[in-house]
PAVO-332582 format. One record per residue (C-alpha): residue number from 1; residue in one letter; x, y, z. Coordinates in Angstrom, 2 decimals. Layout:
N
<NUM,'a',<X,Y,Z>>
...
***
This chain:
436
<1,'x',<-9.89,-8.48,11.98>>
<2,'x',<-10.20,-7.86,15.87>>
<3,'x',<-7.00,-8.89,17.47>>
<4,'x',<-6.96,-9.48,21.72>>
<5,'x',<-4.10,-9.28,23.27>>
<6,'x',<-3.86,-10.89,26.49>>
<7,'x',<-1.15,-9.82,29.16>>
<8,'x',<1.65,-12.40,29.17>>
<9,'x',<5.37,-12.05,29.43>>
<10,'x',<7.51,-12.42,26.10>>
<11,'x',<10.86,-13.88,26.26>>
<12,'x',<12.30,-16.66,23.37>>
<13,'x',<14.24,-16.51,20.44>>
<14,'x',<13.34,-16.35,16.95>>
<15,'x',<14.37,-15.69,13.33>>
<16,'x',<13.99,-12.51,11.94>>
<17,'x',<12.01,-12.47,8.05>>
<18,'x',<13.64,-11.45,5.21>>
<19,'x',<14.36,-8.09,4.72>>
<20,'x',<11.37,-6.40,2.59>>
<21,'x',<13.50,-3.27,1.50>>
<22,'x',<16.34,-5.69,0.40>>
<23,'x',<14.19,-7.80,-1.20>>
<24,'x',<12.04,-5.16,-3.56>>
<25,'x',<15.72,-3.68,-4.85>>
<26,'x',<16.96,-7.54,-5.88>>
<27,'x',<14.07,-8.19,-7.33>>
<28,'x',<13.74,-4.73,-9.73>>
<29,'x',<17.57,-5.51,-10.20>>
<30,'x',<16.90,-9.21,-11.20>>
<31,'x',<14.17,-8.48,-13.51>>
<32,'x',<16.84,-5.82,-15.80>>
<33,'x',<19.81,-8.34,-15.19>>
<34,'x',<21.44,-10.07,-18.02>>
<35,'x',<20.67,-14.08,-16.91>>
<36,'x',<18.38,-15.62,-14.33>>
<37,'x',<18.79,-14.62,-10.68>>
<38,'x',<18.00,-17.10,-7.77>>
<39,'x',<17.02,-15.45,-4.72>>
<40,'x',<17.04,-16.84,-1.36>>
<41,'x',<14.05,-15.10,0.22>>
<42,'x',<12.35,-17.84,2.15>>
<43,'x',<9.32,-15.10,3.63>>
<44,'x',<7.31,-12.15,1.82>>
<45,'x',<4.46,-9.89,2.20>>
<46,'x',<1.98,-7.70,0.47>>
<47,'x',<4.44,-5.53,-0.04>>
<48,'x',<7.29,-7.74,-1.75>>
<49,'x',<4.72,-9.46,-3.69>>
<50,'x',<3.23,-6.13,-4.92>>
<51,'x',<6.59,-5.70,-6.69>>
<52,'x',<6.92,-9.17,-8.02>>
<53,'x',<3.43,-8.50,-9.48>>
<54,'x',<4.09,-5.96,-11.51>>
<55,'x',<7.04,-6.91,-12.66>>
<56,'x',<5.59,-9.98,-13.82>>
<57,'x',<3.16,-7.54,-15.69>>
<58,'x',<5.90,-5.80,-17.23>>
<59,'x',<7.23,-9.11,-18.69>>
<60,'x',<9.62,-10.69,-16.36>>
<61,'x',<8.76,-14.11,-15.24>>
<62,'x',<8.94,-14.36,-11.32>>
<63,'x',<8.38,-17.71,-10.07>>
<64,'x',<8.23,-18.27,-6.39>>
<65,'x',<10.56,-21.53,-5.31>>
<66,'x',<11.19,-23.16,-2.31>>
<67,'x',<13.86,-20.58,-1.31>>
<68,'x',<12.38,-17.91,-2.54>>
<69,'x',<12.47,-16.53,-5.97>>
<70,'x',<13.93,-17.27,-9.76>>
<71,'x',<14.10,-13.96,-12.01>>
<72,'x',<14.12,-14.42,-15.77>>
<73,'x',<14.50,-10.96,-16.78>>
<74,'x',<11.94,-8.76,-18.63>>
<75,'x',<13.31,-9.97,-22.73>>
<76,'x',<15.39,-7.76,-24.41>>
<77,'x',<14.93,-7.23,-28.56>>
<78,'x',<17.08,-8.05,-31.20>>
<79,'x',<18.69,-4.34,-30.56>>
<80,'x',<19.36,-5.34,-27.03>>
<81,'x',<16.58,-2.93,-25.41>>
<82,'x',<14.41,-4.10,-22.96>>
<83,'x',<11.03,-4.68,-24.32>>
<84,'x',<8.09,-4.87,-21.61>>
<85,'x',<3.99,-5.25,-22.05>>
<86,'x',<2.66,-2.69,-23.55>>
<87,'x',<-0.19,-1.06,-22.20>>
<88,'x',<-0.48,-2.89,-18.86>>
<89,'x',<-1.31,-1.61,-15.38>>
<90,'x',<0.68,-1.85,-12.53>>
<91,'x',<-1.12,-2.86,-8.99>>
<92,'x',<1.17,-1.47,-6.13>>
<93,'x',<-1.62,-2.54,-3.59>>
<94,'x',<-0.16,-0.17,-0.68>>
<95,'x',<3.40,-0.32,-1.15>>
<96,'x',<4.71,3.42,-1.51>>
<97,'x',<8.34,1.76,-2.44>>
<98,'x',<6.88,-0.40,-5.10>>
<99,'x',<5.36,2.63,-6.75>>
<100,'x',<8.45,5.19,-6.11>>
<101,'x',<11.14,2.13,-7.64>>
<102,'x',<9.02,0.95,-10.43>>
<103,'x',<7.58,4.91,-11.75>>
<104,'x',<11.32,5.97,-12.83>>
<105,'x',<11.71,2.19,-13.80>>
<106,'x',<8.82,1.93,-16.49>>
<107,'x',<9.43,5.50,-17.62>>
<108,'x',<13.06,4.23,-19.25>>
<109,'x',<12.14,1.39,-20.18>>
<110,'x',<9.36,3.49,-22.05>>
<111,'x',<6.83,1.23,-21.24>>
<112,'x',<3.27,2.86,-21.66>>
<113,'x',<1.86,1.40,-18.04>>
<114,'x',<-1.06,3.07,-15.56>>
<115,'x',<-0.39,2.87,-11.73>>
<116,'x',<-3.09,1.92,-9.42>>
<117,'x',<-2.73,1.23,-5.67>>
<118,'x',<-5.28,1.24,-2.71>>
<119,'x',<-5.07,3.11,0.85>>
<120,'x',<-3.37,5.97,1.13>>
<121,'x',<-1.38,5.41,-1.74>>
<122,'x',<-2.24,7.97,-4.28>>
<123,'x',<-2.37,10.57,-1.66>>
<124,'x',<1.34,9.84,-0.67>>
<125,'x',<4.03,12.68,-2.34>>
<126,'x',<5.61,11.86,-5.74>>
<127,'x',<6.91,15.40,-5.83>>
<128,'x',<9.95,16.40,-7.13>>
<129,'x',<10.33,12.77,-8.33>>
<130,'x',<7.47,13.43,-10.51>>
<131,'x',<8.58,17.12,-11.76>>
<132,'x',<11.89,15.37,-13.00>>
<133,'x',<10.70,12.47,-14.25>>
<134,'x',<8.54,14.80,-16.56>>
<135,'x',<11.60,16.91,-17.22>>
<136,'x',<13.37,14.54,-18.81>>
<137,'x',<10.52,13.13,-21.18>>
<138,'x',<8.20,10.96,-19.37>>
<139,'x',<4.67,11.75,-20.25>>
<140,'x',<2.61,11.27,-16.90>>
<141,'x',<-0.91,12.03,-15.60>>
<142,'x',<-2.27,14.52,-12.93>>
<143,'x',<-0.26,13.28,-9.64>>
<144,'x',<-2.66,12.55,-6.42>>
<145,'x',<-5.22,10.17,-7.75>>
<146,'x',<-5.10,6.65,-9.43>>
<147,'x',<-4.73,5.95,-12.08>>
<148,'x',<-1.30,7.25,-12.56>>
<149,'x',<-0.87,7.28,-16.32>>
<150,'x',<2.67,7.01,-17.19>>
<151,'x',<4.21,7.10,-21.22>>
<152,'x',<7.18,8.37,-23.29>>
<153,'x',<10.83,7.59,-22.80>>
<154,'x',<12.93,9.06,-19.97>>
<155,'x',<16.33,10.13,-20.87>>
<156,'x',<20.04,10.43,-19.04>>
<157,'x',<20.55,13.22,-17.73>>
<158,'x',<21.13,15.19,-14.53>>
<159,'x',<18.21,14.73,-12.14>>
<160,'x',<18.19,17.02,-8.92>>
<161,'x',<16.52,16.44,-5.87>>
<162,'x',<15.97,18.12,-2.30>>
<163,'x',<17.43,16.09,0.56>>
<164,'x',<14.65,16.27,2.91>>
<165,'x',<12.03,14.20,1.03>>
<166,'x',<11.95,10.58,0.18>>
<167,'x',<14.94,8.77,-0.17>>
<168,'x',<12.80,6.12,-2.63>>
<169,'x',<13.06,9.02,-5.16>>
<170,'x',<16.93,8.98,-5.05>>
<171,'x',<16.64,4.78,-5.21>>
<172,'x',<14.27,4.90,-7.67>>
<173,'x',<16.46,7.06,-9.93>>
<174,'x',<19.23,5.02,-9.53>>
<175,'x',<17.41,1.55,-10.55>>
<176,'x',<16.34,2.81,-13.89>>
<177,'x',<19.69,4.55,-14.63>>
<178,'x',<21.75,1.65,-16.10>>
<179,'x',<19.04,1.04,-18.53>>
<180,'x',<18.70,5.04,-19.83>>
<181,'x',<21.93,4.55,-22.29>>
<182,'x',<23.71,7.71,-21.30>>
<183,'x',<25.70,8.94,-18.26>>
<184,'x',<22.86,9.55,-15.17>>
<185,'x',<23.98,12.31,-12.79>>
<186,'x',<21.67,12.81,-9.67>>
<187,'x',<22.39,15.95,-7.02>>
<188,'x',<21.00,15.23,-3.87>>
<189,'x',<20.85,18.67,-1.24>>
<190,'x',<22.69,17.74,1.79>>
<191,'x',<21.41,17.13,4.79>>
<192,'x',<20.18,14.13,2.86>>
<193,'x',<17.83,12.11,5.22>>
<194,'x',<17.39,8.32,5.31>>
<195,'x',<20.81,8.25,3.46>>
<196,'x',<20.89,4.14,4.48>>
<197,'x',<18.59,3.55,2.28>>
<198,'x',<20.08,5.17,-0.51>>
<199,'x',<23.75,3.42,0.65>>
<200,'x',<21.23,0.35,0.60>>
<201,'x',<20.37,0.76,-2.73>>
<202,'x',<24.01,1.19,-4.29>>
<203,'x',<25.33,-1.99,-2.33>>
<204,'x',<22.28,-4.25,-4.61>>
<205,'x',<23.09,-2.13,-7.98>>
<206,'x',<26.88,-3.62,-6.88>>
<207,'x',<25.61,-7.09,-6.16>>
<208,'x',<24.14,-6.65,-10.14>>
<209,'x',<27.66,-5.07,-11.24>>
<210,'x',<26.41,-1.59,-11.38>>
<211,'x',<28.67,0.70,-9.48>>
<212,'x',<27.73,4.23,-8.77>>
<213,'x',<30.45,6.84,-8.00>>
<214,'x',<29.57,8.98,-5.06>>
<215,'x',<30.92,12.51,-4.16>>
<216,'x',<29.92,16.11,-2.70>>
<217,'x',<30.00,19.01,-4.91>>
<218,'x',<28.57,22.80,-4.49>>
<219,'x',<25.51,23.74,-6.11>>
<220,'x',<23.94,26.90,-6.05>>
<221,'x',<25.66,27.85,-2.71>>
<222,'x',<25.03,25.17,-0.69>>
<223,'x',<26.10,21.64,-0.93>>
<224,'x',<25.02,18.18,-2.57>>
<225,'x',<25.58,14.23,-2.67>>
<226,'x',<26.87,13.75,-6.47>>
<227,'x',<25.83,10.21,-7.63>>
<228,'x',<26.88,9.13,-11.14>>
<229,'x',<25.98,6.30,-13.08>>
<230,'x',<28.05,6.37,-16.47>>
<231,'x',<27.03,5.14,-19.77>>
<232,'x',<27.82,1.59,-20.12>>
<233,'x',<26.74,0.42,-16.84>>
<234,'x',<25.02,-2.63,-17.19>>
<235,'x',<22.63,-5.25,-14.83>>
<236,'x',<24.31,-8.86,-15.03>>
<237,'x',<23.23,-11.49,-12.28>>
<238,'x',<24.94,-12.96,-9.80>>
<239,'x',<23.48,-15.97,-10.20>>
<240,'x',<22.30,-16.61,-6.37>>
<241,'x',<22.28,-14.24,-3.81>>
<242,'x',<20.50,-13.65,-0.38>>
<243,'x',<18.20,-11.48,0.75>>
<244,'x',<19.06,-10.37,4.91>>
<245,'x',<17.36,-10.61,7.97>>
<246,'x',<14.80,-7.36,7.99>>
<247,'x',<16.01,-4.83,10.75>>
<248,'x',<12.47,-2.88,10.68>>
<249,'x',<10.32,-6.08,11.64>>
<250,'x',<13.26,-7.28,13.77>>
<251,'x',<13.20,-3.77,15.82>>
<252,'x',<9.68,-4.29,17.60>>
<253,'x',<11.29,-7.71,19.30>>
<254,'x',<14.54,-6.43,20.32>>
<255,'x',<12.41,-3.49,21.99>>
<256,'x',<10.01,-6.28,23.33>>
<257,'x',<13.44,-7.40,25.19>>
<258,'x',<13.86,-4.36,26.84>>
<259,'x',<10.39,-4.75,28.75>>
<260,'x',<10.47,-8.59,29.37>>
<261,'x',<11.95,-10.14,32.08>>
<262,'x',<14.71,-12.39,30.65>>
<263,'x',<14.96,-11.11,27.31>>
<264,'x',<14.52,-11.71,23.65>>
<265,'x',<16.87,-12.53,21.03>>
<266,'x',<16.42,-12.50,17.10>>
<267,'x',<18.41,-14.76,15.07>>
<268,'x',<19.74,-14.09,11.27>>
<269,'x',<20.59,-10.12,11.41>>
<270,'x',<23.64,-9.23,9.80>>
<271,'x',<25.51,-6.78,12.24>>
<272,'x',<27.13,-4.97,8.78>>
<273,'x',<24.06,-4.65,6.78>>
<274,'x',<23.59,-1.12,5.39>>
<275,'x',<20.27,-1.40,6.74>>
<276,'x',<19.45,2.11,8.44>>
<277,'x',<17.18,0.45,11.24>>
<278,'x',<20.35,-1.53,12.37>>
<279,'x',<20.70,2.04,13.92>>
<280,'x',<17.95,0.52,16.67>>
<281,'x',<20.83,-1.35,18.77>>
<282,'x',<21.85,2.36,19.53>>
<283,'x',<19.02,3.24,20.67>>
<284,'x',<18.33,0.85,22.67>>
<285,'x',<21.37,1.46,24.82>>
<286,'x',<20.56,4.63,25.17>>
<287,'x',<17.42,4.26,26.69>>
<288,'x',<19.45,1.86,29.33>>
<289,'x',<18.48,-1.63,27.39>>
<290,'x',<21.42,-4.55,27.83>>
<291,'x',<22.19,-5.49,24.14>>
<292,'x',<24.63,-8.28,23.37>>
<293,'x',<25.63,-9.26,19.91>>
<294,'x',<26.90,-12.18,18.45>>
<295,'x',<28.00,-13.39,14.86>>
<296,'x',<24.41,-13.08,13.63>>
<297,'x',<22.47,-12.96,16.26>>
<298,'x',<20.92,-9.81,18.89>>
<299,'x',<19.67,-10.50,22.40>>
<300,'x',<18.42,-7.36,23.93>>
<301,'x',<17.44,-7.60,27.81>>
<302,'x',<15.76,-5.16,30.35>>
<303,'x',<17.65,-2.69,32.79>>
<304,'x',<17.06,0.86,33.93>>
<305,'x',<15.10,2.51,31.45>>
<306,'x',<15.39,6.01,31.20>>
<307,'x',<14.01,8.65,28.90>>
<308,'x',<16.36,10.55,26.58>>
<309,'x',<16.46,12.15,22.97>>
<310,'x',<16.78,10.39,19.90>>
<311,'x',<16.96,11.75,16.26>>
<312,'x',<15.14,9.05,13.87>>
<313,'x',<15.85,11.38,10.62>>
<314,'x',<17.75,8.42,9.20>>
<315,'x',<15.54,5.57,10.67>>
<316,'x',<11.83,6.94,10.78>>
<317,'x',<10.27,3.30,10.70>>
<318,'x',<12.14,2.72,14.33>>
<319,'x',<9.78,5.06,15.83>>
<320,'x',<6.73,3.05,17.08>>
<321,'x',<9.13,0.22,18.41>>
<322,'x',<10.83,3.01,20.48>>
<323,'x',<8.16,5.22,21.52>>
<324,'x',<6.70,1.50,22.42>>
<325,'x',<9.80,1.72,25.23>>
<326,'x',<9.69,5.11,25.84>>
<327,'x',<5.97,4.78,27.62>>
<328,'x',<7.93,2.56,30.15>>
<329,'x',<10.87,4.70,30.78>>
<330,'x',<11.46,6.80,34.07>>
<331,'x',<11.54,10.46,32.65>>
<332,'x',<10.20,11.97,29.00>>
<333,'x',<12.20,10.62,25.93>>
<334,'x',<12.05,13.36,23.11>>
<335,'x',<11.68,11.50,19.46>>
<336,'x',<13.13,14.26,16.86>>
<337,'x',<13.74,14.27,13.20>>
<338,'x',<10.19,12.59,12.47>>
<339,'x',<8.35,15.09,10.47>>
<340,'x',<7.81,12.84,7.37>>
<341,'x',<6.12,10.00,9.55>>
<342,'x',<2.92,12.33,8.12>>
<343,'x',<3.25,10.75,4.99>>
<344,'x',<3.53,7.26,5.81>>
<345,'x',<0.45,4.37,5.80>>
<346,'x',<-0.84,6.35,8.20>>
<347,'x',<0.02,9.97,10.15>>
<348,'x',<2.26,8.31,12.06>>
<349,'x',<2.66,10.96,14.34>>
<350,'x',<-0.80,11.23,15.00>>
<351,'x',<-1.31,7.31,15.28>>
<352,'x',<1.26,6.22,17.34>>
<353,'x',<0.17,8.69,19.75>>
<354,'x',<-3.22,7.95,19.54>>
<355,'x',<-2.37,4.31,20.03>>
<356,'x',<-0.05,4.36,22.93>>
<357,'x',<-1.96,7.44,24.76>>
<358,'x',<-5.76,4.29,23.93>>
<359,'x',<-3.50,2.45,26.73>>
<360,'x',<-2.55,4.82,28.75>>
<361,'x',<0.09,6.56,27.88>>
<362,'x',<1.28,10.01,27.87>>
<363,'x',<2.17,11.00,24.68>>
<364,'x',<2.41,14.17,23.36>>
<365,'x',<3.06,14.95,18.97>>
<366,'x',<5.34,18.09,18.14>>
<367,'x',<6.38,19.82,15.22>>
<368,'x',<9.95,17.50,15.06>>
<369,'x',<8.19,14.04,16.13>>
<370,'x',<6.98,13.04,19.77>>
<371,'x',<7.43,13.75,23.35>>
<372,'x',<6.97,10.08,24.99>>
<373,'x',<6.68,10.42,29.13>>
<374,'x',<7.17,7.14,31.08>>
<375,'x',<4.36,5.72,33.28>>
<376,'x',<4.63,2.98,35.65>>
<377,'x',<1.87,0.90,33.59>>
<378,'x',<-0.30,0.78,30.52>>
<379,'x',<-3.80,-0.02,31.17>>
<380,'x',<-4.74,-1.90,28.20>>
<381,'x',<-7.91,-0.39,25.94>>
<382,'x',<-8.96,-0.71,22.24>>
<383,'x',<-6.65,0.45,19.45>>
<384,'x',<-7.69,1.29,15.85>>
<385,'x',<-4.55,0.09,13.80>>
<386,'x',<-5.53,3.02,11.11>>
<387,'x',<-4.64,0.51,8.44>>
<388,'x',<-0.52,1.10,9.02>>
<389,'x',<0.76,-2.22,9.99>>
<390,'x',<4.06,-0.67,12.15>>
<391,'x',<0.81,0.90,14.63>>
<392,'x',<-1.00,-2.86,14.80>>
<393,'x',<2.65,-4.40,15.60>>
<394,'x',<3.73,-1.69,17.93>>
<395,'x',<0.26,-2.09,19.69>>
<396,'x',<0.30,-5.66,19.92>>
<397,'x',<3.63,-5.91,21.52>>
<398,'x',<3.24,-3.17,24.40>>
<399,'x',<-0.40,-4.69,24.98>>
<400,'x',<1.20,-8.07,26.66>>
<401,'x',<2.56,-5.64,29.74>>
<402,'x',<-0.49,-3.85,30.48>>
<403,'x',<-2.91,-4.65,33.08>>
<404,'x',<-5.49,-5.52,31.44>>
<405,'x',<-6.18,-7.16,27.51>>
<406,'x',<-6.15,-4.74,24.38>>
<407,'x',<-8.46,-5.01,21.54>>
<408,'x',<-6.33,-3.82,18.49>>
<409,'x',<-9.03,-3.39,15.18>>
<410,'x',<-8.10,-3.75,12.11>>
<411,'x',<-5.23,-5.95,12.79>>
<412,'x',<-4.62,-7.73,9.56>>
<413,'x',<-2.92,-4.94,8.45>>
<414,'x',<0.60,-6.56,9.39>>
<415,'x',<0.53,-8.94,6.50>>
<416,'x',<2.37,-5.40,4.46>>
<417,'x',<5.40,-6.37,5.86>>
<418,'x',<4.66,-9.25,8.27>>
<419,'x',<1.78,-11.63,7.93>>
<420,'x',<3.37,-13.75,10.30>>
<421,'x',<3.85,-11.55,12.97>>
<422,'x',<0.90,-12.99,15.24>>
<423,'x',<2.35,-16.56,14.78>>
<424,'x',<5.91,-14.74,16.10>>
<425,'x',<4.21,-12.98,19.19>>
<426,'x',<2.26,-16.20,20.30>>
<427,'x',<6.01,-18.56,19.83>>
<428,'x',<7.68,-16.03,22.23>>
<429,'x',<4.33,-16.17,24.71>>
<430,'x',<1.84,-13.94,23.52>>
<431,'x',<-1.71,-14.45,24.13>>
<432,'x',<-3.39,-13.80,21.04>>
<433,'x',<-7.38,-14.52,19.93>>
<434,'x',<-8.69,-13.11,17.08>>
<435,'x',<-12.05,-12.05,16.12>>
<436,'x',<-13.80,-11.39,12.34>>
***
């Protein structure tokens, strides 16, 4: 799909979707709960309903409901032990987090299961995660191609990990530990980046009654994040619980704010969510945006815009939304801390340069992330998405302030995390046509 974006000005309110990295955690935490779990989750996307596929497959029974979703956990035998499918596949469609949770998952609940996934998604990293995995008895196939054949039993154990790869490998981990039956130890090398989503992942295990002790200890000379799960741990539902307003999708309108003329506000964020692309409120005031805040609510309005340095090493996914505001700020605004954008949907890197620089922008990539310099204007042009749904919404919103319209291709994209996104852009005053 061809997507034309007119220029208009945005300004509105609106309420922000549910959170899609909350809701893939409840849901793997639902389907190994003791008792049904209710979730109010009143939006998904290919991404969210990639994991309630498979774990359908597996032998939960997901239902959607008018609120969301009911969980009836995967059945457990007359030992207690979970007992999924055998033999089934597993369709992640392009969702790297459905594949990095649900690999460790399967593995101890030694269910004999082949991955399969489209895009990019075989060529994304599974290393160390895969290494350890194997370690510790799982019986996989040849990593980098689908399918991914996965068999055995994993068992408890200490797992270790780097710090400066994916943090869905740490989650993961975590997940499947309360059903391995022995005390789980995992030693994560500080720095550990995108440690929210790892604190984002302990505060769902806790919402299921798992708690997972957290210290720092030395290992071989240098120092780690100690997470523990002990023996005994076990999933029991809360019954009914809610999934947040998502931060990532919510990002690109508060940044739309900070280049409209009165302003945008998004409705149903929690201000204390362990979120790491809450961080974005940060960053907007430090490229000169006014942000105001209320109960559960964020209003982000224009002022001076200036260019400055921000590390995203925590909050990758916040980097087209704020290179997006970087193109309009007076000075050169240095994005640092990116380096694993590489191995995203896309080169993210690569395409949000490409994008932004299709409009006329100035943007430069370097070895750390992206050097953004301000320009009085964007031109408008044609953008190739490059199938990475964050590049189609970033380029959609910065096209209603150019001069002229912007053909974005391969738009559809945004239904990963957002098939409504177009409906969004067009309620706050986008001009939007669309072409097969």
């Amino acid at each position: 799909m061809r997507a034309i974006i007119t220029p208009s000005r945005l300004s509105g309110s609106l309420a922000a979707v549910a959170s899609k990295s909350e809701a893939h955690r409840i849901l793997i935490c639902a389907a190994l709960a003791e008792g049904t779990t209710d979730i109010d989750c009143p939006t998904s996307s290919s991404d969210i309903d990639a994991t309630a596929d498979c774990l359908r497959t597996l032998g939960a029974r997901v239902t959607r409901t008018r609120r969301g979703f009911r969980v009836i956990p995967i059945p457990r035998a007359t030992d207690g032990t979970r007992t999924p499918r055998p033999c089934v596949t597993l369709d992640c469609g392009e969702s790297g987090s459905t594949l990095r949770f649900l690999l460790p998952v399967a593995c101890a609940l030694g269910a004999e299961t082949r991955f399969v996934g489209r895009g990019r998604l075989a060529e994304r990293p599974l290393s160390p995660l895969y290494e350890e995995l194997v370690a510790h008895g799982a019986v996989l196939s040849p990593q980098g191609r689908f399918p991914l054949s996965a068999s055995g039993k994993l068992a408890a154990g200490t797992f270790t990990l780097p710090g400066n790869v994916s943090s869905q490998y740490v989650s993961g981990l975590l997940m499947a530990a309360p059903i391995l039956g022995g005390d789980v130890e995992i030693l994560v090398s500080e720095p550990v980046e995108s440690l929210p989503y790892v604190t984002l992942t302990r505060a769902a295990l806790r919402r299921f009654s798992v708690e997972v002790e957290t210290d720092r200890v030395d290992v071989d000379g240098g120092r780690a994040m100690r997470l523990v799960v002990h023996e005994g741990a076990a999933y029991a539902t809360p019954g009914t619980l809610h999934v947040g307003g998502d931060w990532s999708n919510a990002a690109f309108w508060l940044c739309a704010g900070a280049l409209s003329r009165e302003g945008i506000t998004v409705c149903g964020l929690d201000l204390a969510s362990d979120q790491g692309d809450r961080s974005v409120l940060g960053a907007l005031s430090l490229l000169g945006a006014r942000v105001s805040r209320t109960r559960d609510s964020v209003a982000v309005r224009p002022d001076h815009l200036h260019g400055c340095t921000i590390d995203v090493a925590s909050c990758p996914d916040l980097v087209p939304p704020l290179a997006m505001i970087a193109a309009h700020a007076a000075g050169t605004t240095h994005i640092v801390g990116a380096e694993r954008l590489r191995l995203k949907e896309s080169d993210r890197l690569e395409t949000v340069s490409a994008a932004l620089n299709a409009v006329g922008g100035r943007v430069s990539v370097t070895p750390a992330g992206l050097d953004v310099e301000g320009v009085p204007s964007l031109a408008g042009g044609i953008v190739d998405a490059a199938n990475d749904h964050r590049i189609a919404m970033m380029s959609s919103v910065v096209a209603t302030g150019a001069e002229g319209p912007t053909t974005i291709i391969g738009a559809e994209c945004v239904s990963k995390s957002y098939p409504t996104f177009f409906e969004d852009l067009t309620h706050l005053g986008g001009l939007v046509s669309e072409e097969e």
